[in-house]
C-alpha positions in Angstrom: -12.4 28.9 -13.0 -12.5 28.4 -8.9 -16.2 26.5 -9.5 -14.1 23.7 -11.8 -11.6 23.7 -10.2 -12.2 22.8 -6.4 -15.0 20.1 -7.3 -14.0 17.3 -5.2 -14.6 15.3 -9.2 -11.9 18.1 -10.6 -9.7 16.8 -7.7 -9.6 13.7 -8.0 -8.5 13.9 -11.6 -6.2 16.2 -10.9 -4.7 13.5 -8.5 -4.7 10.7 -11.0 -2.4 12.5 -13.1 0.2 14.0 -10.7 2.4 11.3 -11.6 3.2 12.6 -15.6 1.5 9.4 -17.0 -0.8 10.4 -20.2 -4.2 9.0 -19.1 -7.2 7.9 -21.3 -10.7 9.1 -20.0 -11.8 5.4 -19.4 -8.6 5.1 -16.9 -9.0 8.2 -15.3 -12.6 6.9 -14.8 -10.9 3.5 -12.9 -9.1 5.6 -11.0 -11.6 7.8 -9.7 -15.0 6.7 -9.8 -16.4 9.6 -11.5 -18.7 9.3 -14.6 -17.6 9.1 -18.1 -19.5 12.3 -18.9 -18.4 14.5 -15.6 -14.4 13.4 -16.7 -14.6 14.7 -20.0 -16.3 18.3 -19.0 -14.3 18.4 -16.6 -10.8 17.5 -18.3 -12.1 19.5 -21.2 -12.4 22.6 -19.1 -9.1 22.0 -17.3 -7.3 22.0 -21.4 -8.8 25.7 -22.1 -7.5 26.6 -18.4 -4.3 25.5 -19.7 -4.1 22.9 -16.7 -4.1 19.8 -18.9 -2.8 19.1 -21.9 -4.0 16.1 -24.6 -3.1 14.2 -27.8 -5.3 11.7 -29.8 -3.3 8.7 -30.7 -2.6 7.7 -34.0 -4.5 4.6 -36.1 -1.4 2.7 -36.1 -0.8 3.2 -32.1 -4.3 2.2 -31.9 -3.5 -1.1 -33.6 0.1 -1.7 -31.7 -1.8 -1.6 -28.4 -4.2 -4.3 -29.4 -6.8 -2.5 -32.0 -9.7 -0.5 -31.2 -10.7 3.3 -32.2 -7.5 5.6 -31.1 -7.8 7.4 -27.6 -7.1 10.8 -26.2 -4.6 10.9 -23.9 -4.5 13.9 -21.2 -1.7 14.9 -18.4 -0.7 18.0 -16.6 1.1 21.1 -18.1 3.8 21.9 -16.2 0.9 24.9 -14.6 -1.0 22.4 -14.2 1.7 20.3 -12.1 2.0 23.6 -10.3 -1.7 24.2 -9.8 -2.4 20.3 -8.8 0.5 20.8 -5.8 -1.3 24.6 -4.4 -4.7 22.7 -4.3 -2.4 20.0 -2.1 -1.2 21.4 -0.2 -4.6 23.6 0.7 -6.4 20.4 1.5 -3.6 18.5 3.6 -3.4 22.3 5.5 -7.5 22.4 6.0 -7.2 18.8 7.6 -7.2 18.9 11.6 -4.1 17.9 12.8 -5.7 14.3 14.5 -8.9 12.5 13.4 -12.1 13.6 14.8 -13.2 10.4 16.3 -9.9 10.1 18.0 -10.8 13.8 19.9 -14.1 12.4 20.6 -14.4 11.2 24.4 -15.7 7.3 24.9 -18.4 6.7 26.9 -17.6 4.5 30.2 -19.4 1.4 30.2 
C-alpha cells in the first residue's frame, strides 16, 4: 500500500479532494497535472484501499449537466479524510522550518 500511497501523483490527488467535492477523473487531471492514465490507477487503487470512494452518474444527470457519456465521480471516505490529513501533516513536519535559499549565505559583491 506505502508504494501508492506516498507517490508525489497519489498526493496530489489526495489534495484535490480534501475538500469533500465528488471529482471526475478529467478534473482531478486540471487540478493536478497528472496523466489521465496515472489518475485512474491510481484512484482505482486508493477505492480497494478503501481511501476513496466513487459513483457513476446516471444517463439523465449526464443530460442535466449538458449531455455527454455519464462520469465517475470519486471523493474521500471518511479513512480516507483521515489518511489524506496523516500524510499532511508528515509532509508540512519533513519541511525545514525556513527556505533553503534563505539559509544560504550571499556572496559580497
Amino acid at each position: 500500500m506505502a508504494d501508492i500511497l506516498w507517490s508525489i501523483q497519489a498526493i496530489r490527488i489526495l489534495g484535490v479532494t480534501t475538500d469533500g467535492q465528488r471529482l471526475y477523473v478529467g478534473e482531478i487531471v486540471r487540478r493536478t497535472g497528472v496523466n489521465e492514465s496515472l489518475v485512474r490507477n491510481i484512484v482505482s487503487r486508493l477505492r480497494s484501499y478503501g481511501i476513496m470512494d466513487s459513483v457513476m452518474e446516471t444517463l439523465a444527470e449526464a443530460e442535466a449537466r449538458g449531455g455527454g457519456n455519464p462520469r465517475r465521480y470519486y471523493w474521500l471516505t471518511d479513512r480516507g479524510r483521515t489518511f489524506a490529513s496523516e500524510i499532511s501533516d508528515a509532509v508540512t513536519a519533513s519541511r525545514p522550518p525556513t527556505p533553503v535559499l534563505e539559509r544560504v549565505p550571499s556572496r559580497a559583491s
